[in-house]
C-alpha positions in Angstrom: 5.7 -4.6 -81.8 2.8 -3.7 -79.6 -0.3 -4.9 -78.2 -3.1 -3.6 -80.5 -0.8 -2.1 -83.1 -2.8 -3.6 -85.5 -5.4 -0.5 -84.9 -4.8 3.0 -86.2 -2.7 5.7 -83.7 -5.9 7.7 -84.3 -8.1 4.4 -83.1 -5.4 3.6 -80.2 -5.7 7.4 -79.0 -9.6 7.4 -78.6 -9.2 3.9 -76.6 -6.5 4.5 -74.2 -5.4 6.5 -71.6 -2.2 5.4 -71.7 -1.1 3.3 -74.7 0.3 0.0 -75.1 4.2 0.6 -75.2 6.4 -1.1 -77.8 8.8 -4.2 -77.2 10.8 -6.7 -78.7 12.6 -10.3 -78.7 15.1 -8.1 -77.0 13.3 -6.6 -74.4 13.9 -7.3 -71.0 12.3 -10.5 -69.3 9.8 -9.6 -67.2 8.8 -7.0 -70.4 8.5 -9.9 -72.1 7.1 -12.3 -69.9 3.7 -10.0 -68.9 3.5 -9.1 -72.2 3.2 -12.9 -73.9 -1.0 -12.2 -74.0 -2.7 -14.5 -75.7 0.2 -17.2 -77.4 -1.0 -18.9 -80.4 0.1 -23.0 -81.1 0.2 -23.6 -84.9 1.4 -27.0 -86.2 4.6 -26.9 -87.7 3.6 -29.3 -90.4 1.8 -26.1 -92.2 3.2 -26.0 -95.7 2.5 -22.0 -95.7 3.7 -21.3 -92.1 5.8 -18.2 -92.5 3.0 -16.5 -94.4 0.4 -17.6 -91.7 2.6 -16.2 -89.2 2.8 -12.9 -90.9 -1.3 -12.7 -91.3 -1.5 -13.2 -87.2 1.0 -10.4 -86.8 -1.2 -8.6 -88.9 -4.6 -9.5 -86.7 -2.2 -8.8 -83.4 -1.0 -11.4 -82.1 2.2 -11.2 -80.5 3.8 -14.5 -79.2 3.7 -18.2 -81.3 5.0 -21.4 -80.8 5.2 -23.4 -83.3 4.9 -27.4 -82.3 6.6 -30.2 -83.0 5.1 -32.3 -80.6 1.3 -33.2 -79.8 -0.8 -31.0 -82.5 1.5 -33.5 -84.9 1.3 -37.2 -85.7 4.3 -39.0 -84.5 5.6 -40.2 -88.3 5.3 -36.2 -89.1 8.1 -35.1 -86.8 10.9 -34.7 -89.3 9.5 -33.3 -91.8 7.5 -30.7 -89.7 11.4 -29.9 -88.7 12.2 -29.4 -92.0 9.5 -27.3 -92.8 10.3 -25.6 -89.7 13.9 -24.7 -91.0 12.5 -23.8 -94.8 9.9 -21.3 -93.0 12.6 -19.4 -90.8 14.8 -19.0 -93.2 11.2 -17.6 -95.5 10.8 -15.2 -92.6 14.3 -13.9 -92.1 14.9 -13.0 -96.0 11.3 -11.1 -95.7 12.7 -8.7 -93.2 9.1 -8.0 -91.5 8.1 -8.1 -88.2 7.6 -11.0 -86.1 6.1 -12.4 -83.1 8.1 -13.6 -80.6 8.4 -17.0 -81.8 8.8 -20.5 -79.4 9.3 -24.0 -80.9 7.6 -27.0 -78.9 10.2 -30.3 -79.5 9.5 -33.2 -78.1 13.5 -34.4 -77.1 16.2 -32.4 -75.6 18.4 -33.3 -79.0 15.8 -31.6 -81.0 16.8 -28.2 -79.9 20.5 -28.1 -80.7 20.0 -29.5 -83.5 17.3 -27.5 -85.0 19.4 -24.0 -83.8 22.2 -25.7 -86.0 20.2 -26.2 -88.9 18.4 -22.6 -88.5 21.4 -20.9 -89.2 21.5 -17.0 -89.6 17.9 -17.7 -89.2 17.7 -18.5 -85.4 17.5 -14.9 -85.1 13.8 -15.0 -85.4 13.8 -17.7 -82.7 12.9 -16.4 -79.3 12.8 -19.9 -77.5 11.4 -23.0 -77.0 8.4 -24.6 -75.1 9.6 -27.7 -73.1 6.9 -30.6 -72.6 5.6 -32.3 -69.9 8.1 -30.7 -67.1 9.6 -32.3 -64.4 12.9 -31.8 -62.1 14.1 -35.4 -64.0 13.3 -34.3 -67.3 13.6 -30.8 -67.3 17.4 -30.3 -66.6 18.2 -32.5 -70.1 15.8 -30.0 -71.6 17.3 -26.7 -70.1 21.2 -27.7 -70.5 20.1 -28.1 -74.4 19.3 -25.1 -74.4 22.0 -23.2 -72.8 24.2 -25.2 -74.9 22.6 -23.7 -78.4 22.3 -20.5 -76.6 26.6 -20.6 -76.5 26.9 -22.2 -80.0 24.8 -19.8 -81.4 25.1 -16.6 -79.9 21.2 -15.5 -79.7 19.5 -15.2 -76.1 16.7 -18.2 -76.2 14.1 -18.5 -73.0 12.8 -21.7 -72.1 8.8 -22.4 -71.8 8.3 -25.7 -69.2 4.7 -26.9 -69.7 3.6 -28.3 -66.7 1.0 -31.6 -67.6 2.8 -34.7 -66.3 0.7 -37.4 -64.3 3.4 -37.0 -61.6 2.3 -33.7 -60.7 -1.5 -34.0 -61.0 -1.4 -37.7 -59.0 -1.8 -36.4 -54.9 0.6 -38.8 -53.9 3.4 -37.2 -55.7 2.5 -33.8 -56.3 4.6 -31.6 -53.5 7.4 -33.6 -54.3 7.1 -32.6 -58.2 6.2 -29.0 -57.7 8.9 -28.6 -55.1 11.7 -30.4 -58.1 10.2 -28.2 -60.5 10.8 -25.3 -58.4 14.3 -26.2 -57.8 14.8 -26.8 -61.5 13.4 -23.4 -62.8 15.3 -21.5 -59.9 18.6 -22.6 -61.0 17.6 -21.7 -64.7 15.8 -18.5 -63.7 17.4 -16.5 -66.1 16.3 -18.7 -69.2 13.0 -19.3 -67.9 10.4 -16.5 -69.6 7.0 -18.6 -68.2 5.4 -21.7 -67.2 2.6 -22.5 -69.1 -0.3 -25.3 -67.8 -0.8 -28.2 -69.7 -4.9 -28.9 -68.4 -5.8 -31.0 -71.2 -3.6 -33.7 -70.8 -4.5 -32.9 -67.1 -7.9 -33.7 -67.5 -7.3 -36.7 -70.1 -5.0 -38.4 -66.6 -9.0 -38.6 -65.7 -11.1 -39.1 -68.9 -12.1 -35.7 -68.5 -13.1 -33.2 -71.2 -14.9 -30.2 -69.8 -17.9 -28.5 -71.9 -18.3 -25.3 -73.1 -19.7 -23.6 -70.9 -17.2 -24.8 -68.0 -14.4 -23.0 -67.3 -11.1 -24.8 -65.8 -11.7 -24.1 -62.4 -15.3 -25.5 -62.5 -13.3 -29.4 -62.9 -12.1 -29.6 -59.0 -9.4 -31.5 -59.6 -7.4 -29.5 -62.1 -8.3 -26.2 -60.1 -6.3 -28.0 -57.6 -3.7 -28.2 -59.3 -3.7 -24.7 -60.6 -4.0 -23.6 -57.1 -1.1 -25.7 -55.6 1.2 -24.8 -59.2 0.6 -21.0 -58.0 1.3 -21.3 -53.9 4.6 -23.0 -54.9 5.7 -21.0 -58.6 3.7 -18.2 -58.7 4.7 -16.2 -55.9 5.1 -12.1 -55.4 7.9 -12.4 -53.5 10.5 -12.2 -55.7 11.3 -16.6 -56.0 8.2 -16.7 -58.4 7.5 -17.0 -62.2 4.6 -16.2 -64.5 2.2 -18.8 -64.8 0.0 -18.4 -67.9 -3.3 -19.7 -68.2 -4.8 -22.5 -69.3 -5.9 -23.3 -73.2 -9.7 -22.7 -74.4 -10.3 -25.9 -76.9 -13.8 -24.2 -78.6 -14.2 -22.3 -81.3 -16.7 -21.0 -83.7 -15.9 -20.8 -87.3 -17.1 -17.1 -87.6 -15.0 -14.1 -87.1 -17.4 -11.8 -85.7 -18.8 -13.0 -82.6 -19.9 -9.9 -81.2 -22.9 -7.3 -81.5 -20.8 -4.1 -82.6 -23.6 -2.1 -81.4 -23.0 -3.2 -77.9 -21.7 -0.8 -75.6 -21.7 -2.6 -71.8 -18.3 -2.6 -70.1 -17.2 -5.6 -68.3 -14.7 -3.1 -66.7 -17.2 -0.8 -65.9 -19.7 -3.3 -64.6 -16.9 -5.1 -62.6 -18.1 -8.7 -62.7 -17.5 -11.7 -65.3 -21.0 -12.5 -64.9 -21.9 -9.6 -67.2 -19.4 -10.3 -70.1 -22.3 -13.0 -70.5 -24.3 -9.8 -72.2 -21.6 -9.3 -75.0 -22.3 -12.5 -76.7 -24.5 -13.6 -79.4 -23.7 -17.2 -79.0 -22.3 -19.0 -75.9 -19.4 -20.5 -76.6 -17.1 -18.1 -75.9 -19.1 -17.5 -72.5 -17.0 -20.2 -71.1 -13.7 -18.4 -72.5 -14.4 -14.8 -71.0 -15.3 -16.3 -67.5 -12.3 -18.3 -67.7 -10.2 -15.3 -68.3 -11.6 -13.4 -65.9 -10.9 -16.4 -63.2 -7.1 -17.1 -65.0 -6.3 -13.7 -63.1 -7.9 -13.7 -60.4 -6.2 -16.8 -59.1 -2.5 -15.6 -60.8 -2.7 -16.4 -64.0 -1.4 -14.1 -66.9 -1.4 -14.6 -70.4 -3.7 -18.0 -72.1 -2.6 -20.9 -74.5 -4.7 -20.5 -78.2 -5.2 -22.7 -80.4 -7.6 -20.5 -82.5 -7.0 -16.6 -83.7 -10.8 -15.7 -83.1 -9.5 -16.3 -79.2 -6.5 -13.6 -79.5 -8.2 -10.5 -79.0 -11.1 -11.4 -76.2 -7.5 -12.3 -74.2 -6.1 -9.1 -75.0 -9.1 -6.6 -74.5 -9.8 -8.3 -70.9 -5.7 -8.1 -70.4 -5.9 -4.0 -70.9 -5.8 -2.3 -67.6 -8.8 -0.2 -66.4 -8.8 3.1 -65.4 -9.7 2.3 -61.5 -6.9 -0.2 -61.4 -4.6 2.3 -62.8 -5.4 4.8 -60.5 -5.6 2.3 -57.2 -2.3 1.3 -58.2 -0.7 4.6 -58.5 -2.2 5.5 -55.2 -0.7 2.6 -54.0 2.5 2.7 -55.2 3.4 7.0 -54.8 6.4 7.3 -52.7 5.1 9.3 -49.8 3.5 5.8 -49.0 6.2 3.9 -48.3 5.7 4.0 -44.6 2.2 1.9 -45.6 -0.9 3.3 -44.2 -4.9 2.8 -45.3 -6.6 5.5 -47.9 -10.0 5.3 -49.9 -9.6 5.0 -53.7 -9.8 7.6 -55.8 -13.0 5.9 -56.8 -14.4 6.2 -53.3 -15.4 2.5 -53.7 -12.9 0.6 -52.2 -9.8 0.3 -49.4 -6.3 1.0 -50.7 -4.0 -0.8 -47.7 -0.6 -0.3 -49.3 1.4 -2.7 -47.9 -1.2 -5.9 -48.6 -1.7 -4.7 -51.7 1.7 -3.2 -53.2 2.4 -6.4 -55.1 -0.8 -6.3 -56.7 -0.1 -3.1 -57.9 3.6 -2.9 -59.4 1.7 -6.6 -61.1 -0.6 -4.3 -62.3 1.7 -1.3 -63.6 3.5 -4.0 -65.7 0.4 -5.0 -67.3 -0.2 -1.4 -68.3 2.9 -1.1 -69.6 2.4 -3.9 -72.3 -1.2 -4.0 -72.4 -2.3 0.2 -72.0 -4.6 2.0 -69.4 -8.3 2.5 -71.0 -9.7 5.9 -70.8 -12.3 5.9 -68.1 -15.3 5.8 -70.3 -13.9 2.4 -72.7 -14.0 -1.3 -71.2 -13.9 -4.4 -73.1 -16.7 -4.2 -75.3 -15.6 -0.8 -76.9 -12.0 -2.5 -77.0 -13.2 -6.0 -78.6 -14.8 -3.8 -81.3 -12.0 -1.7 -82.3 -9.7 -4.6 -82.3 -12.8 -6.6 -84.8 -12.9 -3.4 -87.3 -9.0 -3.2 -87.3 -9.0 -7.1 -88.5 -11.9 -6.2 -90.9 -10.9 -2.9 -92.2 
């Protein structure tokens, strides 16, 4: 699979400077961890999973998880796992594609369980999403999994969503985040990302936020994304990648954008003017949001809609000018470190400040492409939109 392979070679060429690359459930971690991009949540109560999961392969979409646990009512559980064990085994006698699939349980018994009762079918499994982490619950969670991983024989990566009270309370946050960091170290290898849980962050509070609000507008969940990326999301080398936060609105229409547009967000350089791409607002708040998920460390988003999939992945392509800063950056003959005006003569290159910026940066193109210098995310957003309606 790739990012936009849902678009012609002869579409992809005229977009990118350099293309997405391909990868698979067998792809090296950090491969697969930059290139999760916008993961869809489907209920796994849907009586025609396996073909739904097949149509968002088709629109793009490259990482699922498939959830046992809050998108269902409590009484649904074990028939959702059924379901869940009917639909795999639909998938693996197809022989297409897939995502890279996750399951969200809500017990550490559920995974060993449900690996047993996948059978040859766990093949299509690429891991599951662990709720409402902490250092006290998450061990149970991650020896479960090692312990299907031996039974089985197939590689499975953990997900921890971070959304307990324990680590949005003050009072007990560093202690939490500094567990949770000792937890995920020891299990580095099975951990692929952490993913934010701000809903049930904000429900701690009563809080909902509107439409046009992104997450870090609500001051005390930006908080905590801030303190969950000083302790987890480090460049150093002791850090993981920390996706962003879910986008709960949705409009019922497909096309949400003027194809005649042609202003670049990348080009333009500021969030503020995605604003002109829309003809309604409620996907203001999601672009901003975006935009602000990176800029404070944040890769990747939670979806719980399709129509959000390909806004996350245009914005996630790299640009020409980052491409070029961080190949400046990153040539050999500037090892020693040193100061050089971009190749864009608009900016400071320092190499040592900002070399971990850009190897984070030539990652991203890998999965994600380089656009040509003249494309940004409007030209992208409407190639991906004719691809899904052609």
């Amino acid at each position: 699979m790739r990012h936009f392979g849902h678009l012609s070679p002869a579409v992809r060429g005229s977009l990118f400077h350099q293309e997405p690359s391909e990868f698979n459930a067998s792809s090296p971690a950090p491969k697969l961890a930059a290139a999760l991009g916008a993961t869809l949540y489907s209920p796994a109560t849907r009586p025609k999973l396996a073909d739904d999961v097949l149509k968002q392969v088709a629109r793009g979409v490259v990482s699922m998880v498939l959830c046992l646990e809050d998108s269902i009512d409590d009484g649904e559980v074990a028939a959702a796992e059924e379901n869940l064990v009917r639909q795999f085994a639909d998938l693996d006698a197809r022989g297409e594609e897939l995502p890279l699939l996750f399951i969200r349980v809500r017990e550490p018994d559920q995974i060993p369980d449900l690996v047993e009762r996948l059978g040859s079918s766990v093949r299509g499994l690429s891991g599951f999403v662990l709720p409402k982490f902490t250092e006290e619950r998450g061990v149970p969670f991650l020896e479960a999994l090692l312990a299907a991983e031996r039974s089985s024989g197939h590689r499975l990566f953990a997900m921890p969503v971070l959304e307990s009270p324990e680590l949005l309370h003050l009072e007990t946050r560093t202690e939490t985040l500094t567990g949770i960091a000792s937890t995920v170290d020891k299990y580095r290898d099975r951990v692929l990302a952490l993913r934010l849980g701000v809903t049930d962050f904000c429900s701690a509070y009563g809080l909902r936020r509107a439409p046009d609000m992104t997450a870090y507008d609500v001051q005390i969940v930006a908080a905590v994304i801030a303190d969950v990326v000083n302790v987890l999301g480090r460049a150093d080398g002791t850090g993981f990648t920390v996706t962003g936060p879910v986008w709960e609105y949705f409009r019922l229409q497909e096309r949400m954008f003027k194809p005649q547009l042609r202003r670049s967000p990348f080009m333009e350089g500021r969030a503020e003017e995605l604003r002109t791409t829309l003809i309604e607002h409620d996907l203001d708040g999601l672009l901003r949001e975006i935009e602000l998920d990176r800029a404070n460390g944040l890769q990747g988003k939670t979806c719980i809609h399709p129509t959000h999939v390909l806004p996350v992945h245009a914005l996630s392509v790299v640009s020409h000018e980052e491409f070029s800063d961080a190949q400046d950056i990153l040539r050999p003959e500037r090892g020693g470190g040193g100061v050089m005006r971009s190749a864009y003569t608009n900016k400071m290159n320092e190499v040592k400040p900002h070399r971990a910026w850009a190897e984070r940066t030539l990652l991203r193109a890998e999965v994600f492409g380089v656009a040509k210098e003249e494309v940004g995310f409007v030209e992208l957003l409407t190639a991906g939109l004719n691809g899904l309606n052609g």
